[in-house]
N, C-alpha and C positions, 0 to 999 in steps of 0.2 A: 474443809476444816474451818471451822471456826473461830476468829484470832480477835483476841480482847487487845486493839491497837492504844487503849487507854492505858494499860500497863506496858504496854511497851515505849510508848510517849514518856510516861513517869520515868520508864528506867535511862532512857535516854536523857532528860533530866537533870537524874542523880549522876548520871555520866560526866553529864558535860560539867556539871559541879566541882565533882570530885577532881576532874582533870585542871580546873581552876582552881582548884583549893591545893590540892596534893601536885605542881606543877616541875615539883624538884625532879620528880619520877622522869629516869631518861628515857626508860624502854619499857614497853608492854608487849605482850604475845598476843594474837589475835586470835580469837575466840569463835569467830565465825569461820565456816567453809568456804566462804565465797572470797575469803582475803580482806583487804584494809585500802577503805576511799583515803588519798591525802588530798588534804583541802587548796593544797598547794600543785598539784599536779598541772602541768602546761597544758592536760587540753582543757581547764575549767577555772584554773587560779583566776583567769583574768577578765572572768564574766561581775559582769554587775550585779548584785546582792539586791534580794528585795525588792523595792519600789522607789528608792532612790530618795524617801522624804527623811524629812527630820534627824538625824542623827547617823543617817545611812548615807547618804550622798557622796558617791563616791567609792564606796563599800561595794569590797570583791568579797567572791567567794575565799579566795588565795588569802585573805587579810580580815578578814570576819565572819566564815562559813563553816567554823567550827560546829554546831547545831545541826546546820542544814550538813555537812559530810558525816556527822554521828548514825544523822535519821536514814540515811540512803543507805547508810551499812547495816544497819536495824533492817529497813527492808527487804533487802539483799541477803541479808542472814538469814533470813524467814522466809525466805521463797527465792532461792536461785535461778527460777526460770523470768523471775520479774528483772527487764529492763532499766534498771533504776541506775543513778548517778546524780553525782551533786549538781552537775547540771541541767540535768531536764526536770529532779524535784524542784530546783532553784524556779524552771519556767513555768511547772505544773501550778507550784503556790502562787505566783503572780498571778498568771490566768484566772485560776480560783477565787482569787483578792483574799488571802490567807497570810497577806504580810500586812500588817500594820504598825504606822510610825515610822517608816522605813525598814529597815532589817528586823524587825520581832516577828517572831514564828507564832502564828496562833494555833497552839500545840493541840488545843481540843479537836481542830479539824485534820489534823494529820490521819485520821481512823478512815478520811475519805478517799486517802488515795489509791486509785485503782489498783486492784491485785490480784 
Protein backbone atom coordinates (compact mmCIF):
# COMPACT_ATOMS: atom_id res chain seq x y z
CA UNK A 1 0.00 0.00 0.00
CA UNK A 2 1.01 2.97 -0.71
CA UNK A 3 0.71 6.03 1.96
CA UNK A 4 1.07 9.75 1.02
CA UNK A 5 2.66 10.52 4.86
CA UNK A 6 2.68 14.26 3.61
CA UNK A 7 -1.03 14.43 4.06
CA UNK A 8 -1.23 12.65 6.94
CA UNK A 9 1.63 15.03 8.55
CA UNK A 10 -0.71 18.09 7.26
CA UNK A 11 -3.69 16.47 8.90
CA UNK A 12 -1.95 16.03 12.01
CA UNK A 13 -1.10 19.60 11.82
CA UNK A 14 -4.53 20.80 11.41
CA UNK A 15 -5.19 18.53 14.47
CA UNK A 16 -2.99 19.57 16.69
CA UNK A 17 -4.23 23.33 15.73
CA UNK A 18 -7.66 22.91 16.16
CA UNK A 19 -7.01 21.07 19.53
CA UNK A 20 -5.30 24.55 20.49
CA UNK A 21 -7.56 26.64 19.08
CA UNK A 22 -10.97 24.82 20.04
CA UNK A 23 -9.44 23.78 23.64
CA UNK A 24 -12.97 24.30 25.56
CA UNK A 25 -13.82 20.90 23.89
CA UNK A 26 -13.88 18.34 27.05
CA UNK A 27 -14.28 15.21 25.09
CA UNK A 28 -13.71 13.62 21.68
CA UNK A 29 -14.31 9.99 20.49
CA UNK A 30 -11.58 8.31 18.97
CA UNK A 31 -11.55 7.61 15.51
CA UNK A 32 -8.96 5.30 15.14
CA UNK A 33 -8.94 1.21 15.80
CA UNK A 34 -6.08 0.98 17.46
CA UNK A 35 -7.41 3.46 20.64
CA UNK A 36 -5.92 6.86 21.94
CA UNK A 37 -1.93 7.55 22.83
CA UNK A 38 -2.17 10.05 26.27
CA UNK A 39 0.78 12.04 26.23
CA UNK A 40 0.47 11.86 29.92
CA UNK A 41 0.58 8.21 30.37
CA UNK A 42 3.24 6.78 33.26
CA UNK A 43 4.96 4.74 31.05
CA UNK A 44 6.26 7.79 28.74
CA UNK A 45 5.05 11.27 30.49
CA UNK A 46 8.31 11.52 31.91
CA UNK A 47 10.82 10.98 29.09
CA UNK A 48 12.62 13.92 27.87
CA UNK A 49 11.21 15.60 24.59
CA UNK A 50 13.46 16.24 21.70
CA UNK A 51 16.96 17.27 22.06
CA UNK A 52 16.85 19.23 24.97
CA UNK A 53 18.11 22.85 23.23
CA UNK A 54 16.51 25.96 23.22
CA UNK A 55 13.17 26.37 24.37
CA UNK A 56 12.83 22.41 25.14
CA UNK A 57 15.09 21.92 28.01
CA UNK A 58 13.59 20.16 30.25
CA UNK A 59 10.47 19.26 27.97
CA UNK A 60 8.53 15.91 28.60
CA UNK A 61 6.53 14.16 26.61
CA UNK A 62 3.82 14.33 29.78
CA UNK A 63 4.10 18.37 29.28
CA UNK A 64 4.91 19.16 25.59
CA UNK A 65 4.33 15.96 23.52
CA UNK A 66 1.27 16.82 22.29
CA UNK A 67 2.56 16.42 18.33
CA UNK A 68 4.78 13.70 18.89
CA UNK A 69 1.36 11.46 20.84
CA UNK A 70 -0.99 12.89 17.83
CA UNK A 71 1.67 11.43 15.16
CA UNK A 72 2.09 7.99 16.97
CA UNK A 73 -1.66 7.59 16.83
CA UNK A 74 -1.62 8.57 13.01
CA UNK A 75 0.65 5.85 12.66
CA UNK A 76 -0.87 3.49 14.61
CA UNK A 77 -4.10 4.17 12.97
CA UNK A 78 -2.72 3.36 9.61
CA UNK A 79 -1.08 0.32 10.40
CA UNK A 80 -1.84 -1.61 13.67
CA UNK A 81 0.75 -4.02 13.22
CA UNK A 82 3.30 -0.99 13.53
CA UNK A 83 5.07 -0.95 16.85
CA UNK A 84 4.70 2.69 17.37
CA UNK A 85 4.28 4.97 20.83
CA UNK A 86 5.15 8.41 21.93
CA UNK A 87 8.06 6.89 23.14
CA UNK A 88 10.12 5.17 20.83
CA UNK A 89 8.89 8.01 17.89
CA UNK A 90 10.16 10.41 20.59
CA UNK A 91 13.76 8.17 20.34
CA UNK A 92 13.43 7.30 16.51
CA UNK A 93 13.25 11.35 15.83
CA UNK A 94 16.21 12.04 17.92
CA UNK A 95 18.35 9.40 16.50
CA UNK A 96 17.24 10.69 13.01
CA UNK A 97 18.15 14.40 14.20
CA UNK A 98 14.57 15.24 13.08
CA UNK A 99 14.17 17.65 16.18
CA UNK A 100 15.36 20.98 15.81
CA UNK A 101 15.64 23.90 18.32
CA UNK A 102 14.77 21.52 20.89
CA UNK A 103 11.30 20.18 20.77
CA UNK A 104 10.05 21.10 16.94
CA UNK A 105 9.24 18.32 14.86
CA UNK A 106 10.59 18.42 11.36
CA UNK A 107 7.31 17.34 10.06
CA UNK A 108 8.59 16.90 6.27
CA UNK A 109 10.62 13.83 7.53
CA UNK A 110 7.96 12.28 9.55
CA UNK A 111 7.18 10.20 5.86
CA UNK A 112 10.52 8.38 6.78
CA UNK A 113 9.43 6.48 9.53
CA UNK A 114 9.77 3.01 9.13
CA UNK A 115 6.46 1.07 8.45
Amino acid sequence: MNVNYKTIILLVVISYLSVELFSQVETCQPILSTGVFNQADTEWESELLGNQLGNCYGATIGNKGCALTSMAMLFRGHNNNMDVNPENLNDWILNAGFWYNGCNMWWSKMDEYPH
